[in-house]
N, C-alpha and C positions, 0 to 999 in steps of 0.2 A: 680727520679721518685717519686711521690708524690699521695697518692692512700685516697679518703675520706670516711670515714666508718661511718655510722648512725648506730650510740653507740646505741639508744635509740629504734630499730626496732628491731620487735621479738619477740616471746614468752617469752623467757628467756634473752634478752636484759635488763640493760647494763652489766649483770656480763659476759653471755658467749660471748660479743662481745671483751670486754677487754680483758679477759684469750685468745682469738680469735686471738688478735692484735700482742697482747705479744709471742705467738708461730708463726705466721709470724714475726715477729720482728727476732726471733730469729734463723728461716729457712734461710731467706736471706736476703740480702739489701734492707730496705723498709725505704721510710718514709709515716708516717700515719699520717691521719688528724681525730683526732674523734671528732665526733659533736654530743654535744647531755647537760646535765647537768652538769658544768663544776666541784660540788663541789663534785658530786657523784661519775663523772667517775676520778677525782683524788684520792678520800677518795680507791676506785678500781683496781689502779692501785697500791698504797701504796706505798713501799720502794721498786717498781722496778719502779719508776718515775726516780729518780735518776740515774739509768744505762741504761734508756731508751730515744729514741730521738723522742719517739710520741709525740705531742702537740695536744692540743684540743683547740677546735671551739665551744664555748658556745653556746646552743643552749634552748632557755627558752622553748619552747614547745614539745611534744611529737604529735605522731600520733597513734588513735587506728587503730587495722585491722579491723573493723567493720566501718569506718570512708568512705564516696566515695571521689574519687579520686579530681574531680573538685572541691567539697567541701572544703577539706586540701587545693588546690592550694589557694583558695581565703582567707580562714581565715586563714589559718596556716601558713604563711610566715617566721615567729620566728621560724618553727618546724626543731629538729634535722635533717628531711629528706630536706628542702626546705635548711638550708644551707648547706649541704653537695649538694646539685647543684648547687647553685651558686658558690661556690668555683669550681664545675666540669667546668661550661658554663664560669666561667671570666678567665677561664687560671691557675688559684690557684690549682690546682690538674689536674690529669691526667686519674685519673677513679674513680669510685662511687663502692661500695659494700653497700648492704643493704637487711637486711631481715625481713623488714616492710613493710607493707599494701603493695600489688601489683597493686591495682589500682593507688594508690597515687603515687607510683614509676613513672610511664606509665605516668599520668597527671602531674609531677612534667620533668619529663625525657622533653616532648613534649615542655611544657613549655621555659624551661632553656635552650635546646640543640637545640630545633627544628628537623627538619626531614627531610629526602633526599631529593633532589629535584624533585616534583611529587607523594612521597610515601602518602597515607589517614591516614596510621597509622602503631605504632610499632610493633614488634611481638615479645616472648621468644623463643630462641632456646637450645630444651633439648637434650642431648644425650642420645641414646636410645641403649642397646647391641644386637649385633646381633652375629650370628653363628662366623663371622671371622672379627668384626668390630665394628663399631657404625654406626647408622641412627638416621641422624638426625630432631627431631619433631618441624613445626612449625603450631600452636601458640600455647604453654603451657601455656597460660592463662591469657595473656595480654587482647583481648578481648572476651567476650564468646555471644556476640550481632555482627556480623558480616555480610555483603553483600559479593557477587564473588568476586568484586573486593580487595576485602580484602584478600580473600585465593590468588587469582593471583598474587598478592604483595608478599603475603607470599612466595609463590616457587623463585620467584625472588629475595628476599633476601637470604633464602637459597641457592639460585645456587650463590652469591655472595659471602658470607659466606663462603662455600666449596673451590670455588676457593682461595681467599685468605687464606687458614690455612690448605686447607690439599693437593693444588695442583692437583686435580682434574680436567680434561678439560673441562671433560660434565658430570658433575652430574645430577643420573639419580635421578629424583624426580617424586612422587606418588600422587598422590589423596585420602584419605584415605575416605571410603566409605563401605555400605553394599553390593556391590556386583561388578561385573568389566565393567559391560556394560555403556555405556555413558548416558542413559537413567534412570538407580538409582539413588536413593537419592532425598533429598531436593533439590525444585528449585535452591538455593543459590549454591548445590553443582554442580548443573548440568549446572549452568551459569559460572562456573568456570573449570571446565572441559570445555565449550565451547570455553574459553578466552585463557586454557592453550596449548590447542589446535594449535591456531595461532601464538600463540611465539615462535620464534625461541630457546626453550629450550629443555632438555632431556626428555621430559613428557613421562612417561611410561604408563599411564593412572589410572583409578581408582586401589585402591587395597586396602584387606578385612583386618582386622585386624591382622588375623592368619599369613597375609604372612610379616610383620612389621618385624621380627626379621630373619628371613632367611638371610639374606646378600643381598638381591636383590634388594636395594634402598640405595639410600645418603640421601635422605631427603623424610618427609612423611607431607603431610602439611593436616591441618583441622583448626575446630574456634576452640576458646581458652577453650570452655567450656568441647567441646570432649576431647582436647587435655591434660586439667587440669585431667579429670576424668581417662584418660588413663594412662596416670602418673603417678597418685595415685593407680591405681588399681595394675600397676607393682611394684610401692612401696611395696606394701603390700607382695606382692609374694614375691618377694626378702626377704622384714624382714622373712619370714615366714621361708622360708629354711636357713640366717641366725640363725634364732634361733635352727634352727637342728643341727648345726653343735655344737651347748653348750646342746644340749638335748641329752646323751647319747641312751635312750631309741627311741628317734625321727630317730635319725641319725642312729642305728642297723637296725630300720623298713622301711628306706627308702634308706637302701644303693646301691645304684642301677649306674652305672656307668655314665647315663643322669643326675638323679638328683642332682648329688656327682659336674657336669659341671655348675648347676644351679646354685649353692651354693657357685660356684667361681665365675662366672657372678652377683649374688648377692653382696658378697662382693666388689667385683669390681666397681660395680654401687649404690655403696650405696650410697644416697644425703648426707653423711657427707664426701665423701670419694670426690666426682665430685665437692662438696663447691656449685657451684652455676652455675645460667643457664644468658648468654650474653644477653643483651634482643638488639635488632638489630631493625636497621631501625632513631637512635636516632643518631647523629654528633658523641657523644663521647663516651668512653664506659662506660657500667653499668653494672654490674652483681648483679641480683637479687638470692637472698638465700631466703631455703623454712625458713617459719617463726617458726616452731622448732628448728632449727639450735643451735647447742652448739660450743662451741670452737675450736674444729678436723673442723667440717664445715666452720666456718669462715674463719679459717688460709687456708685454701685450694683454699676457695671464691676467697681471696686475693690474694693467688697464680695465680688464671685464669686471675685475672683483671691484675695484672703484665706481664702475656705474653702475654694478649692480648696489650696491651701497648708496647712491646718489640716489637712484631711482627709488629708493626702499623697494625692494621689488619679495624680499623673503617676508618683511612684516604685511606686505600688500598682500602676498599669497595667505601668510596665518591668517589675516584678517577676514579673508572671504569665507563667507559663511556657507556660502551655496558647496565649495568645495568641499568645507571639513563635513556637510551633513551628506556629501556623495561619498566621501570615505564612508562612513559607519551605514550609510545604505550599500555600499559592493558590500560591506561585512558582511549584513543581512543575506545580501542575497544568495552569497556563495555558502555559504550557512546552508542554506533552504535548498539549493542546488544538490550539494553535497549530502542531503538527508535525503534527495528524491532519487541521487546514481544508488546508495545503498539501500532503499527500496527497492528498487528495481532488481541491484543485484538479490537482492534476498527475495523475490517474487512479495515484499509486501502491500504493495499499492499498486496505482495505471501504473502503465512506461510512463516516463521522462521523456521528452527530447535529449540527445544525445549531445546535440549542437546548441 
């Protein structure tokens, strides 16, 4: 197994990708490919070159996070990120890790790998805690510009996902929204709840944010923008009662037998502790890490991309059939949708439903 690491992605790339490699290196049987400046991430590596069996993939360019996505695709072909794909897409490795720019990931990933058969675009899948589990969120922030058919996609890959890694029959999947009637929210969400409607999925229908962590979903899907911001906002929560637990004074004033569960669920879900989030919908795998990411987070990243590799969990998804013919049925429908809102707008047929 052969796993390709973009040395050069990150806030603190390329030292904590290294220190990253070298503690996966030394967790289990890995070979690594790092791509990124060869003279840098050797001088980095130092006298554990010699008892190490990583090799590196010179790569003359870098990518900023401030940089768009299409952008790098076109000029940055040399960048640590773009060969760390081509090595993914020609066979030369077997999964990507990277905790560089996420746009560019997304437009380098589409690129190199291409996309399900019928899929518009890719999504991130994050793990999210809940009372007796994980729920899982799509789109963490793949794109935050999104149409229906984009979120309908989404629950589809999730219910694909689910199946393949955790044996799930009918994963129940959500709409994530400000309130539960079909009629809330943005047009975008309410044409989506219409599409989700018609597929033969486990659609439980919209739900509010508060009820996300209950146990009472597999998967909760929204655009990448909500889903980004939600993320981060639980981010924060979590650090925050981690840090109660090294505040003597914090941790006396809030010892309370909920919060004392929080602070385990905190730890637990900490993004150094999860490494990194699948991004799905792409041929092969990829796991994107958040761009803080230090060495505990990478070696971990690499961990997920290993079993997701082990498990064949990307070839399990292309393979199902039932999914790739619920992509090209959301096409259909939002198609038919989309001809019935401009009917209506034009007085040429009944109303529609709106929801």
């Amino acid at each position: 197994m052969i796993i390709a690491v973009d040395a050069m992605g990150g806030d603190h790339a390329p030292q904590a990708v290294v220190e990253g490699a070298l503690l996966a290196e030394a967790a289990a049987p890995v070979n690594l490919i790092l791509t990124g400046d060869e003279y840098r991430l050797r001088d980095l590596l130092g006298p554990a070159a010699r008892l190490s069996t990583i090799q590196i993939a010179h790569a003359a360019e870098t990518v900023g996070m401030e940089e768009a996505g299409p952008v790098v695709l076109r000029t940055k072909k040399k960048s640590s990120l773009s060969v760390a794909m081509r090595l993914l897409g020609e066979g030369k490795a077997d999964a990507l890790v990277s905790a560089g720019n996420s746009a560019a990931v997304v437009a380098t990933g589409k690129h190199y790998l291409g996309l399900l058969p019928g899929l518009r675009r890719p999504a991130i899948a994050i793990p999210l805690p809940t009372s007796d589990g994980q729920v899982l969120l799509l789109d963490g922030g793949a794109h935050d510009q999104v149409t229906s058919i984009h979120l309908a996609q989404c629950a589809i890959l999730a219910d694909a996902f689910l199946k393949a890694t955790t044996g799930i029959s009918q994963p129940r999947l959500g709409l994530l929204n400000i309130g539960t009637e079909p009629a809330k929210g943005p047009p975008l969400v309410q044409g989506a709840f219409a599409l989700l409607e018609r597929l033969p999925l486990c659609f439980v229908g919209n739900v509010e944010p508060h009820q996300l962590l209950k146990g009472d979903l597999d998967a909760v899907i929204c655009d990448g923008f909500v889903g980004n911001v939600l993320v981060k906002t639980l981010e924060g929560l979590f650090e925050f009662y981690s840090q109660c637990e090294h505040d003597s004074t914090a941790a006396a004033a809030t010892d309370h037998p909920g919060l004392a569960r929080w602070r385990r669920l905190a730890a637990r879900y900490h993004y150094e502790r999860v490494g990194g989030a699948p991004l799905l919908g792409v041929r092969r795998p990829v796991v994107m890490m958040h761009g803080r990411s230090r060495a505990r987070a990478v070696a971990n990243a690499i961990a997920l991309a290993q079993e997701l590799v082990a498990k064949r969990v990307y070839p399990n998804i292309a393979a199902r059939e039932e999914e790739n013919n619920l992509l090209y049925e959301s096409k259909r429908l939002y198609t038919g949708w989309m001809l019935g809102r401009l009917k209506d707008r034009w007085g040429l047929g009944a109303k529609t439903n709106q929801a």
